[in-house]
LUMMARKE-325300 format. One line per field, with one value per residue (C-alpha): x negated, y negated, z; residue in three letters. Coordinates in Angstrom, 1 decimal, always signed. Layout:
# LUMMARKE-325300
xx: X | ... .
yy: Y | ... .
zz: Z | ... .
residuo: ALA | ... .
# end
This chain:
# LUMMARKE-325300
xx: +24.8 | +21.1 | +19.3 | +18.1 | +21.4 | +22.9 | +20.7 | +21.3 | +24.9 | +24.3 | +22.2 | +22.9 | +21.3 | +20.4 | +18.5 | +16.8 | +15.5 | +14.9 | +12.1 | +10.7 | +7.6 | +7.7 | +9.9 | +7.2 | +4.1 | +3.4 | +4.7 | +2.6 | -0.6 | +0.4 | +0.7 | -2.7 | -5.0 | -3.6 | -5.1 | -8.0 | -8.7 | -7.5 | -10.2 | -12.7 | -11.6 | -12.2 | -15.8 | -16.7 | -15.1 | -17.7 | -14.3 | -14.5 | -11.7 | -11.3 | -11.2 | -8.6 | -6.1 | -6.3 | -5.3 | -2.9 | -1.3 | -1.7 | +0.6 | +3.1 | +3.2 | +1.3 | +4.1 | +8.5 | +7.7 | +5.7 | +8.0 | +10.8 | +9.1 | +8.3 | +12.0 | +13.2 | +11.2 | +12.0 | +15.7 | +16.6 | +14.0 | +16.3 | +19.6 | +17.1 | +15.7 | +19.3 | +20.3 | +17.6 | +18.1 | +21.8 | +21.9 | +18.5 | +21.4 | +23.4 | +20.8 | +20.1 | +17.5 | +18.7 | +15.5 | +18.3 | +18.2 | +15.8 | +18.3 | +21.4 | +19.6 | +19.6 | +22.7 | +23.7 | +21.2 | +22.8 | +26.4 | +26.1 | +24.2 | +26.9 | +29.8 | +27.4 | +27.5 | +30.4 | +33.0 | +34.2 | +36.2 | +36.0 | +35.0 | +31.4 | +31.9 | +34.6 | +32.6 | +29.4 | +31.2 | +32.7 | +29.2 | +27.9 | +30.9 | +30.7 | +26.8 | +27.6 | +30.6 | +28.2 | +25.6 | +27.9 | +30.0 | +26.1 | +25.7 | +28.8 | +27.7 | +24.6 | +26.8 | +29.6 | +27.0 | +25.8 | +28.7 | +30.6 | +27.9 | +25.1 | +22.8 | +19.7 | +20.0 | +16.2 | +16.5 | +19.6 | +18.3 | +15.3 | +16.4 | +19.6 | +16.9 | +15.5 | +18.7 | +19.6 | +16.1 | +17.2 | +20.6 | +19.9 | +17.0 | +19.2 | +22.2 | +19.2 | +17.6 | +20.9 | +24.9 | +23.9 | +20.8 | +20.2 | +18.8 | +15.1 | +12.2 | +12.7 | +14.6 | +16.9 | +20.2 | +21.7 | +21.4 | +23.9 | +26.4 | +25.2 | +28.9 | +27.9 | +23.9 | +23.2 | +21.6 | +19.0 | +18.8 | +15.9 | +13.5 | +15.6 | +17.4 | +21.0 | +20.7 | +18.9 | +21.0 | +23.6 | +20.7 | +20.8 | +24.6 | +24.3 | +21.7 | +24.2 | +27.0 | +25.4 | +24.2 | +27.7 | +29.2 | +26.8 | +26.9 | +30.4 | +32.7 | +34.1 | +33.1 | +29.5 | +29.5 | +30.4 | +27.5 | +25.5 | +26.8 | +26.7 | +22.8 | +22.3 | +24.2 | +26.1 | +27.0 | +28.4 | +29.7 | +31.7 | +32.7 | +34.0 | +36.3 | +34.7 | +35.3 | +31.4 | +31.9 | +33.7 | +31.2 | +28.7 | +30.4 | +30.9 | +27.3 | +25.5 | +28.6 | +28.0 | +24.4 | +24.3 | +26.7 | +23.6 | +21.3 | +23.7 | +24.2 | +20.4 | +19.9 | +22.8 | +21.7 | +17.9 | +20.0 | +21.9 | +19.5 | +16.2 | +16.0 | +19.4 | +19.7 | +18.6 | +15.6 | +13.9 | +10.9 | +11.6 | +13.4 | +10.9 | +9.8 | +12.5 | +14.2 | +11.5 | +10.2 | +13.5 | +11.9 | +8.8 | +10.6 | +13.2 | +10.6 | +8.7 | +11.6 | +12.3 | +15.0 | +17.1 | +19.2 | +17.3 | +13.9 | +14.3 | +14.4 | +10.9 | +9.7 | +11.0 | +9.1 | +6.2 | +6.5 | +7.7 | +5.1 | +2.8 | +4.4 | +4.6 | +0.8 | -0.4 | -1.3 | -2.7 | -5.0 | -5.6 | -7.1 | -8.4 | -10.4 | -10.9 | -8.8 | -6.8 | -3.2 | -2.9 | -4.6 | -1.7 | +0.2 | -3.0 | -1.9 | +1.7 | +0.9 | -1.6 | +1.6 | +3.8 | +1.2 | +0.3 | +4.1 | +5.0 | +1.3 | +3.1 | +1.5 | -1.9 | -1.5 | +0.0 | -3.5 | -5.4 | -3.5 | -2.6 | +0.9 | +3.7 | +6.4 | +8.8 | +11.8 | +13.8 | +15.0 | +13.9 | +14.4 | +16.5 | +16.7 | +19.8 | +18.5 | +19.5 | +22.7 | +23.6 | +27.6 .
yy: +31.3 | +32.1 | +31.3 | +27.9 | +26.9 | +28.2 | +26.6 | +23.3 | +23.5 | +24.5 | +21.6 | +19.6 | +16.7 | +19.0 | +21.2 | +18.6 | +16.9 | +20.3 | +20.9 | +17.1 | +17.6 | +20.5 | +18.0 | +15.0 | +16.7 | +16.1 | +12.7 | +11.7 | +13.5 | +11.7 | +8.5 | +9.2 | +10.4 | +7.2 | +5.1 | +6.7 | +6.5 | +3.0 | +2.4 | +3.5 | +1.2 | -1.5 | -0.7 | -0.3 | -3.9 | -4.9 | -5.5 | -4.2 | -1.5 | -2.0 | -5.6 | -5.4 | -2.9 | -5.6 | -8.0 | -5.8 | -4.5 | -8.6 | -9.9 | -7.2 | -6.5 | -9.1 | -10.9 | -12.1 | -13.6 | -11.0 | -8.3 | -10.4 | -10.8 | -7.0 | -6.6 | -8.6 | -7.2 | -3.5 | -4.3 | -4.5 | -1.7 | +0.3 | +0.1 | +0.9 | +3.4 | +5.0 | +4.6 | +6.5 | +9.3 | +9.5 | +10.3 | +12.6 | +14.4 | +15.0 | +16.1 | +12.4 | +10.1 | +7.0 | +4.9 | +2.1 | +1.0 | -2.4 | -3.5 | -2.6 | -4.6 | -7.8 | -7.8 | -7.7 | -10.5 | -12.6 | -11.9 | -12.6 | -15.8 | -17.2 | -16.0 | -18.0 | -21.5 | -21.2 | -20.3 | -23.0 | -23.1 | -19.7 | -19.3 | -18.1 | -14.5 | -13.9 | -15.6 | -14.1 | -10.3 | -11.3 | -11.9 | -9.0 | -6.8 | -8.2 | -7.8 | -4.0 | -4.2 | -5.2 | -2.8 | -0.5 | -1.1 | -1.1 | +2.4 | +3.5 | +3.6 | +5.7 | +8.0 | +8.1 | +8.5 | +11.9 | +13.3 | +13.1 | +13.0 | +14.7 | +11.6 | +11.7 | +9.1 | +8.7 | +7.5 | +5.9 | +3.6 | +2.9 | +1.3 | -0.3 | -2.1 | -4.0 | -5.2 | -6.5 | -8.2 | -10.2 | -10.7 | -11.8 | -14.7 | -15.7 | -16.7 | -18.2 | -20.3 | -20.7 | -21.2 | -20.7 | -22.7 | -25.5 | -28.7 | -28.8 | -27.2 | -23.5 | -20.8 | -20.3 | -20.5 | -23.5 | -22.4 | -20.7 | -22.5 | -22.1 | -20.0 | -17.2 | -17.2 | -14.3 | -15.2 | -13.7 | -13.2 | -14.7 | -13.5 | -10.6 | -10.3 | -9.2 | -7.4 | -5.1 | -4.0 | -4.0 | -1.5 | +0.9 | +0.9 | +2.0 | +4.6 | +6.3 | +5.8 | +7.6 | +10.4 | +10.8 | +11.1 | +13.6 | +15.7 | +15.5 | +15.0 | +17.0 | +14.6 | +14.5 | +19.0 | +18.4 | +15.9 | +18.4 | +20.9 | +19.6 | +18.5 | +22.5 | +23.5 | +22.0 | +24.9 | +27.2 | +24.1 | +23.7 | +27.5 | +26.8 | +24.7 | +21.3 | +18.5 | +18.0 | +15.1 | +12.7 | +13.6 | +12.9 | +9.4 | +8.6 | +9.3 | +6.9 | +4.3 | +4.6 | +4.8 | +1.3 | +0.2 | +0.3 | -1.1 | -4.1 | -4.7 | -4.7 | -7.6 | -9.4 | -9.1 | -10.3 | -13.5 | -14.0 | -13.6 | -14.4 | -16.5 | -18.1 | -18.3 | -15.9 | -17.0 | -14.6 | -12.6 | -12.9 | -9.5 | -7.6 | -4.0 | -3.5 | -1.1 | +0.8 | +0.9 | +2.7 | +5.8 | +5.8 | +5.4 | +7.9 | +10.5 | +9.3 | +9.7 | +13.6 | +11.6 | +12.5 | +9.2 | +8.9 | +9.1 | +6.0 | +3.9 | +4.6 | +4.6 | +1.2 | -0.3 | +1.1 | +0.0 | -3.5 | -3.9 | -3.3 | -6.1 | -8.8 | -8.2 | -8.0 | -12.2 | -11.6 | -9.3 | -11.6 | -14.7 | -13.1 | -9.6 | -11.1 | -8.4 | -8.9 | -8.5 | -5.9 | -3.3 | -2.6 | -1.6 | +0.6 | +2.6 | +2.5 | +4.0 | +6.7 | +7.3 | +8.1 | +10.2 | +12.6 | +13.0 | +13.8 | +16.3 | +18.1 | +21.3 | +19.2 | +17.8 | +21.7 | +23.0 | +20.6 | +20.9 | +24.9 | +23.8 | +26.7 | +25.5 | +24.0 | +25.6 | +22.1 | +20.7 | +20.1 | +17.8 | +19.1 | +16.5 | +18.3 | +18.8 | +17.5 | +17.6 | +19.6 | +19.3 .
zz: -0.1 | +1.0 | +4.3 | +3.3 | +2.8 | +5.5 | +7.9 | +6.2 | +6.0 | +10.1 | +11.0 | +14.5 | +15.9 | +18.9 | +16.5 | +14.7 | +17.7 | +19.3 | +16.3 | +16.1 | +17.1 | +13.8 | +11.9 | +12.1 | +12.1 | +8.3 | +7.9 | +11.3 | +9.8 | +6.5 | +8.1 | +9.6 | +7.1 | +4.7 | +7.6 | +7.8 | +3.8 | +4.3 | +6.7 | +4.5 | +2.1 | +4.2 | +5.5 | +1.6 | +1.0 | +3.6 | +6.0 | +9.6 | +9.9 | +13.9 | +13.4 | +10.6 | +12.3 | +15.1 | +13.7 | +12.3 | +15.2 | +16.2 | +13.4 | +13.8 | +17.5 | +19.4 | +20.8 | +20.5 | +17.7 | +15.4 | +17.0 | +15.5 | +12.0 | +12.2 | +12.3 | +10.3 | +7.5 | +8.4 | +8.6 | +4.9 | +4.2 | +6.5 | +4.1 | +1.1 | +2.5 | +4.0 | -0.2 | -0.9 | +1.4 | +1.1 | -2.4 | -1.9 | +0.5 | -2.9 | -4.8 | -6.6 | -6.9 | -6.6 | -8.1 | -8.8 | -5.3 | -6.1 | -8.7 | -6.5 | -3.4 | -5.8 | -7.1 | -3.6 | -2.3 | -5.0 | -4.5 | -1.0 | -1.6 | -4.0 | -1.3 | +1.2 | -0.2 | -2.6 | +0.2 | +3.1 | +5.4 | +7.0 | +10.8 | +11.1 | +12.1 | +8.8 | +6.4 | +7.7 | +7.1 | +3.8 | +2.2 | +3.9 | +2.7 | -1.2 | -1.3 | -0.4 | -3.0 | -5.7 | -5.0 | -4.7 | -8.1 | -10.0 | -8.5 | -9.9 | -13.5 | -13.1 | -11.3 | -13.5 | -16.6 | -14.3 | -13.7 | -17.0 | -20.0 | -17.6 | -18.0 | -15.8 | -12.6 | -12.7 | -16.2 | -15.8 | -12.8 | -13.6 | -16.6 | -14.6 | -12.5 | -15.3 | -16.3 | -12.8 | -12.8 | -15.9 | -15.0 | -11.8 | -12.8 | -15.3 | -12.7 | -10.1 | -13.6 | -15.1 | -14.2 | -10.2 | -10.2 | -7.2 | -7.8 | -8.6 | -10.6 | -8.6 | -9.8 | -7.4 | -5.7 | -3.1 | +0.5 | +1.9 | +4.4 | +8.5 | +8.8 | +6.5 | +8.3 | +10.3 | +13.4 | +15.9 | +19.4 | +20.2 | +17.8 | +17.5 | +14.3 | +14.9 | +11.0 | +12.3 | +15.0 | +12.0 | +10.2 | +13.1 | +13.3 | +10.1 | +10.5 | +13.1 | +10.6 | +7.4 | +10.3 | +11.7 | +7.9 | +6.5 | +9.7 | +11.0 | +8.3 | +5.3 | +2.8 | +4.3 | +4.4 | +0.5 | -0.3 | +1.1 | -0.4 | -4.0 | -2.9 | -2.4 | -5.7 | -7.4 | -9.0 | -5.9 | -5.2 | -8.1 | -7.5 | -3.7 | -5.1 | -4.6 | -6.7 | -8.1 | -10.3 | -7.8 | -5.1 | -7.3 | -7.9 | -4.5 | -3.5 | -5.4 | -4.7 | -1.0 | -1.6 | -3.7 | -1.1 | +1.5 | -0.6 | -1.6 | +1.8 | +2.6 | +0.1 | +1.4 | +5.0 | +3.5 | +1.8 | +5.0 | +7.4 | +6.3 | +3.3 | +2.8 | -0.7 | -3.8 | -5.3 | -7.6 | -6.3 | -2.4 | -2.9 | -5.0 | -3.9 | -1.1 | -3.2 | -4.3 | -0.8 | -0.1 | -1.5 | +0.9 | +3.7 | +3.0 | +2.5 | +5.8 | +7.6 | +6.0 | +4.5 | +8.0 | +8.7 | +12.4 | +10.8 | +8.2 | +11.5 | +12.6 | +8.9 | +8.3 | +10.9 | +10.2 | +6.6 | +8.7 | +10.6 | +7.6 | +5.8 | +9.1 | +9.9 | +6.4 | +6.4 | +9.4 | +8.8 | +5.4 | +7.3 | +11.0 | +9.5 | +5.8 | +4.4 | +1.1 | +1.7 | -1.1 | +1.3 | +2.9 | -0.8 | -1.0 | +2.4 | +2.1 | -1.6 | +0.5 | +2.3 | -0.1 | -1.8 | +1.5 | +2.2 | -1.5 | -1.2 | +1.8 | +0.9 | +0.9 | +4.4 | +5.8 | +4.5 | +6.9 | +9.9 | +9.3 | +9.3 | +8.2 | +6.0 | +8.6 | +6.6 | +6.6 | +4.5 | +0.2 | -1.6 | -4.9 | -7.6 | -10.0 | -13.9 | -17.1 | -17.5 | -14.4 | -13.3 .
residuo: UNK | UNK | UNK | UNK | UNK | UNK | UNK | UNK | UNK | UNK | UNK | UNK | UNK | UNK | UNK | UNK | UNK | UNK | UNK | UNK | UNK | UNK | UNK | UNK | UNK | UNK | UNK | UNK | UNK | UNK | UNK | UNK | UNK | UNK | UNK | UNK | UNK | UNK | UNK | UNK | UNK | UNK | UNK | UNK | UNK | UNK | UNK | UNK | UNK | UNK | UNK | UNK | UNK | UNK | UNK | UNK | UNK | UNK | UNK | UNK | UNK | UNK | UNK | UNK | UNK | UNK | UNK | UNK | UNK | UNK | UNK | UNK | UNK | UNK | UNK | UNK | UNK | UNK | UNK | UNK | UNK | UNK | UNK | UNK | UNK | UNK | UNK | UNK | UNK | UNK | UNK | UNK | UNK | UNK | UNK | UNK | UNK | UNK | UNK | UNK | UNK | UNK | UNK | UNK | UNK | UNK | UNK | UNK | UNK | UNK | UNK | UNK | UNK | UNK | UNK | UNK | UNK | UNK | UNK | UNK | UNK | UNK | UNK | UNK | UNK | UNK | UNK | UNK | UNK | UNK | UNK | UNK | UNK | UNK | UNK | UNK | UNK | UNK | UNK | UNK | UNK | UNK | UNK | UNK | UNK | UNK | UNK | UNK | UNK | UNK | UNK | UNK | UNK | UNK | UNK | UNK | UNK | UNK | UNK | UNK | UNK | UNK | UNK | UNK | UNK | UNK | UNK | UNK | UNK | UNK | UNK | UNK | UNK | UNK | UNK | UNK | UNK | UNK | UNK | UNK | UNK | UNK | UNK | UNK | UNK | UNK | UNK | UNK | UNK | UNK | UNK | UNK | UNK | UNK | UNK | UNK | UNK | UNK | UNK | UNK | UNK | UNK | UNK | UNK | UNK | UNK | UNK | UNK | UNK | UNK | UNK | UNK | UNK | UNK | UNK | UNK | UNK | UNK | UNK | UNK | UNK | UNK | UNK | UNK | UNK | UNK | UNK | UNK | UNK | UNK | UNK | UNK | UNK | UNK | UNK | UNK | UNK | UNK | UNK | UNK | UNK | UNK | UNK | UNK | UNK | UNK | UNK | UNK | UNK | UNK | UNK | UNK | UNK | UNK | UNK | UNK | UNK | UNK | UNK | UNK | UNK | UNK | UNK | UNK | UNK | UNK | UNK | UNK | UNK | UNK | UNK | UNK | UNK | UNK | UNK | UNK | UNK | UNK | UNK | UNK | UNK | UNK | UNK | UNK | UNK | UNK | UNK | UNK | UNK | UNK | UNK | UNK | UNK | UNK | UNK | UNK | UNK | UNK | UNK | UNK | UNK | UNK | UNK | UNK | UNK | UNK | UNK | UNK | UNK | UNK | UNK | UNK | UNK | UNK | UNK | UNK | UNK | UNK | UNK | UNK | UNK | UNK | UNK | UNK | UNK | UNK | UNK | UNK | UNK | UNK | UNK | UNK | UNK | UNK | UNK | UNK | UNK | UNK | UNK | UNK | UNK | UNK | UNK | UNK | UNK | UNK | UNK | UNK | UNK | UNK | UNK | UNK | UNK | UNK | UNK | UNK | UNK | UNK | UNK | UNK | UNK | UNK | UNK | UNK | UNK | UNK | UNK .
# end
């Protein structure tokens, strides 16, 4: 096994926080130069930057309240992004996570308001636990379609997203649909809600649990050492004695498992019911975020509320600076394209490859 996979296979939380300031310099600069673009942007539109990051900051930091909204929108982009990374650990790319998030947003919403009679903290679990079993379940056949016929999980997803699109408006404007003109689902009962502190969300304490969960299963257990493993090669995996194909399988089921459970906690906690189009981009987010956070489970945390607080302060940038809301796509987009660009952003800040780790993305037809 070479040197790069070595030192992946001897990673500790000690040594990745011993090299953070290394670790974050080019999502930080990458974070930066899309603001500064993004600024630019503005002062062509005739908008005045200082006044627009502002209001910003205002909307998604300036008190409980917007500190609240700023979580509550990075929480489910927390479990997308976790999807993301975890099967990036396994050498997948997991662009299914959008359609894997609503089929667990709906699940959890027809749990919610079809099942009474359960205290509030057991029905409040069993939605969260079938939206993660029905993102998870989704997962399951792009990852059984790349471990036994070699069918790509790129192609595979992105075309399972499109189903779960249709399949899921059809339930919301069809067998499921609530009384009215709107697509969309009855509310859920107040027993399977799930409530805030405050302003506080408690999903998003649920998201950090979680963040310390996927960390402590990659990193200290023998299933997590294999993931990794197959993520290096599948192939000296394979040789080592590993069994590829079920790893494989169980990847993007635990990684559809997090994104079903982030559409479940955004039906539970945020807009208690499925209605078509309140869930649209979390998924895809996923992939920002994970590469933000050097898809490390510790670093989706901070990425998700930046792409949070993007999100909470966006109409209020809209209506106090002028701005249209779709300026804030335009930077996150920036983001994603300076992180992807890494070899762009080392050049400007003299940056030496920080030797961590790649992302591998297996090949057609790889075992």
């Amino acid at each position: 096994m070479d040197d790069q996979a070595k030192k992946e296979m001897d990673q500790s939380p000690s040594s990745w926080l011993g090299d953070i300031r290394r670790v974050i310099a080019v999502p930080l600069t990458a974070v930066l130069l899309a603001l500064l673009i993004g600024a630019i942007l503005l002062a062509v539109s005739g908008a005045n930057p200082i006044k627009a990051y502002s209001a910003l900051i205002d909307g998604s930091f300036g008190d409980m309240k917007a500190f609240g909204r700023t979580l509550a929108k990075a929480t489910p982009l927390i479990f997308s992004g976790l999807a993301v990374a975890f099967a990036f650990k396994a050498g997948l790319f997991n662009i299914g996570a959008q359609g894997q998030l609503l089929f667990g947003a709906l699940v959890a919403a027809v749990v919610g308001f079809m099942v009474h009679g359960l205290p509030a903290f057991l029905h409040a679990t069993l939605a969260l636990l079938a939206g993660g079993a029905a993102g998870a379940l989704y997962a399951a056949i792009p990852g059984a379609l790349k471990a036994y016929t070699g069918a790509h999980e790129v192609i595979t997803t992105i075309m399972l997203n499109y189903v779960a699109i249709n399949i899921t408006d059809y339930f919301a404007d069809g067998p499921l649909k609530d009384t009215g003109i709107v697509a969309r689902t009855p509310e859920i009962l107040d027993t399977a809600r799930i409530p805030s502190i405050g302003e506080i969300p408690v999903g998003f304490f649920l998201a950090v649990l979680a963040a310390v969960a996927i960390w402590w299963l990659l990193w200290h257990t023998t299933l997590g050492f294999e993931i990794r493993t197959v993520g290096l090669s599948p192939h000296a995996a394979k040789y080592a004695g590993m069994k590829v194909a079920y790893t494989v399988i169980l990847t993007m089921v635990i990684s559809g498992f997090l994104a079903g459970v982030g559409g479940a906690i955004e039906t539970q906690g945020i807009v208690y019911r499925y209605q078509p189009g309140f869930n649209t981009g979390l998924g895809f987010d996923g992939i920002t975020i994970a590469l933000l956070g050097k898809t490390h489970p510790f670093g989706i945390i901070p990425a998700a509320l930046l792409i949070g607080a993007m999100k909470a302060g966006a109409s209020t940038m809209q209506f106090d600076a002028g701005v249209a809301k779709e300026i804030t796509d335009v930077i996150q987009a920036l983001m994603l394209f300076f992180v992807t660009a890494d070899m762009i952003v080392r050049k400007l800040i003299r940056a030496r490859d920080d030797g961590g780790e790649k992302i591998t993305l297996s090949g057609w037809g790889q075992q």
